[in-house]
Structure formats: structure tokens, C-alpha cells
N, C-alpha and C positions, 0 to 999 in steps of 0.2 A: 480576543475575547474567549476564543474557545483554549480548552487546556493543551499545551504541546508534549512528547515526550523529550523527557531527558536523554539526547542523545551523546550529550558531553560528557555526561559522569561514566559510559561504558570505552572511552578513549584510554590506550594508553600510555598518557603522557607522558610519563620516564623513557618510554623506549622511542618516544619522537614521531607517535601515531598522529596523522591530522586527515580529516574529511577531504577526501577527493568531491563528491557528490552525495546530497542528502535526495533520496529521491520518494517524493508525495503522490498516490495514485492521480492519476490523469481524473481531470473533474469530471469524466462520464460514468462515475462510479457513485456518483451522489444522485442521478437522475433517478431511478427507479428510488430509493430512499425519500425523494421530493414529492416523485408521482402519489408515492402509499400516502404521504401527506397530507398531501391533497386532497387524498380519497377521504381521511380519514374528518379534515377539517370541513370538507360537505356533509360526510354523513353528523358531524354535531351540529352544524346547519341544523342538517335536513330534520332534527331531533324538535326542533321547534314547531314545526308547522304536523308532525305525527301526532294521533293520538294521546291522552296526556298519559294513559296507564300504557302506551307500548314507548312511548318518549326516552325511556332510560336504556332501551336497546342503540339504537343507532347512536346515542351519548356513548354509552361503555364501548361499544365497537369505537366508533372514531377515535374516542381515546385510549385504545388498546393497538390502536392503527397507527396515531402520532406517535405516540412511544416508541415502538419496533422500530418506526421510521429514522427517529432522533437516535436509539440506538445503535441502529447499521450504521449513521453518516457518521455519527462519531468514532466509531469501529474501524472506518476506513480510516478517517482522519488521522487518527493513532497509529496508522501502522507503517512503518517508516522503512526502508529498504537503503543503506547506505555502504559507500566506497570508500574507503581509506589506503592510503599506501602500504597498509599491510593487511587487508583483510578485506571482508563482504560481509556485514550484518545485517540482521532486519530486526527492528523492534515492534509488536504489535500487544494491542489488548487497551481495556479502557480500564475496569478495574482491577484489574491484575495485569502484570507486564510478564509477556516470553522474549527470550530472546535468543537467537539462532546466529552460529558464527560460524564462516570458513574463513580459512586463509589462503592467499593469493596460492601458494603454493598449492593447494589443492583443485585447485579451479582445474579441470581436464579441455572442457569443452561451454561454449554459452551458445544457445540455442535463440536466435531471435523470431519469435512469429508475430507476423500483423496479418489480422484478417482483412477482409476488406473495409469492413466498417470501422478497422480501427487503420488502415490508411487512412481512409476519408477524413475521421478525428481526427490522426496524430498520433496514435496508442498503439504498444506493442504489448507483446506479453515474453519473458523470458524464463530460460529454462536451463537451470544451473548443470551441469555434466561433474559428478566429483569422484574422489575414491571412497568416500568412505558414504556417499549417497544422504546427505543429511536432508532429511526430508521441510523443513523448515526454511530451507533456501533451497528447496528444488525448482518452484514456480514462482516464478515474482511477477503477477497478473498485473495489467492495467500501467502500464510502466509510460509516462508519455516523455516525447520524443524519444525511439528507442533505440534507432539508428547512434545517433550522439552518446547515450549515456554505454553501448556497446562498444565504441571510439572508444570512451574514457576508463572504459574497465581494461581494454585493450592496451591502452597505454601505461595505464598502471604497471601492469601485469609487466610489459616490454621494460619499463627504467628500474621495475626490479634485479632486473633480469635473471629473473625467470624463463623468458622465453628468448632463445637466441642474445645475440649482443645487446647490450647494453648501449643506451641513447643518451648522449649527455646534452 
């Protein structure tokens, strides 16, 4: 129901590009976006039972509250962090699209942190290491399972090879 990005049309196919891992923020990134929600759908409640001349306050707040709210969850929703066998992209934005690329060969160093609340989730956050620092793939927040999807950039990386021998 909701709109997805285009992540096929930035592949490329002539040279035999395909998706290792499409990776979608871990769903603890919509909780706060739920809670403003919330807040926002009580106070248009709450708009009913208010005085009739203060009434139009707690209305335009909740619904200046819903909104923000629909627009972060969608925001995350959009922004896509993916593995290919020759590269790292991230697509993100709702009504305009950025998009940020390295290539395998660039990758120096991947940086894996999990706080404790995102042990207990499931959620890491990583932190790309390059030469040329490209700031758009430096942090890829909220990453879940991150143990795994650091395996599979690892691997990548290995049957390139790029790093030491090659794995057949």
C-alpha cells in the first residue's frame, strides 16, 4: 500500500550487478513516529470536549502532530541501504530521491555498533570506514540483524576478491 523505492532502475545490469541484501530500518524506528500519533489523534479527541472558541487549538496541533508523524515514518520507510556484488548504496527521501554509492573496493573498514537497547531489539547501527569519506554512507543507523547483514558485506567483499583469496 505504501509507495516503495525504485531500487532496480539504479542496478547495473550490463555489467552483471544484482542485490546481495536490500536492507529496511529495523521497525524501532517507527515507534516514536507512532507515539507523536498518538499524541496527536488525543489531542483532536481532546478538541471536542474543549471550549468551542479554544477547540480549533488542540485540532490544528494534533493535526500538525499527525502529519510530522506520517511524514518521519514515511521518511524512514524510503530510505533503503543496499549490497550488491559490486557496490553499497543507500537510497533515501520521499519527495525527492538522494542517492549515495561506494564501491566494494572502497570499503577500508565496517564498523558494527549495538547498543544495549538494540541488543535486546536486534538492531545495530554501522559505520562505513572509506577513502574518499563519502558522508551519505558513512552511518547506516538502525540496521537490524546486524551481525548477519556485516557476514554478507564480508562476503561480498571476500568472492570479489578484494580482500585476500578468492572463494569459489
Amino acid at each position: 500500500m505504501l509507495p516503495e523505492p525504485d531500487i532496480r532502475r539504479h542496478l547495473l545490469r550490463e555489467e552483471g550487478e544484482v542485490i546481495v541484501d536490500e536492507v529496511r530500518h529495523h521497525w524501532v524506528v517507527f515507534v516514536v513516529p507512532a507515539l507523536v500519533a498518538l499524541a496527536g489523534v488525543v489531542l483532536i479527541g481532546w478538541s471536542s470536549v474543549v471550549r468551542a472558541d479554544l477547540a480549533w487549538v488542540p485540532f490544528v496541533v494534533g493535526g500538525l502532530l499527525v502529519v510530522r508523524a506520517a511524514w518521519r515514518a514515511m521518511s524512514e520507510h524510503m530510505d533503503r541501504f543496499i549490497v550488491t556484488n559490486m557496490r553499497v548504496f543507500r537510497v533515501h527521501g520521499v519527495l525527492s530521491q538522494q542517492m549515495a554509492t561506494m564501491p566494494l573496493t572502497r570499503i577500508l573498514d565496517i564498523t558494527v555498533r549495538k547498543p544495549l537497547h538494540g541488543r535486546l531489539l536486534g538492531f545495530g547501527h554501522f559505520c562505513f570506514e572509506s577513502a574518499a569519506q563519502e558522508q551519505g554512507l558513512r552511518d547506516i543507523r538502525y540496521v537490524g540483524r546486524p551481525h548477519e547483514r556485516d557476514l554478507a558485506i564480508q562476503r561480498v567483499v571476500q568472492r570479489s576478491g578484494l580482500r585476500g583469496p578468492r572463494v569459489n
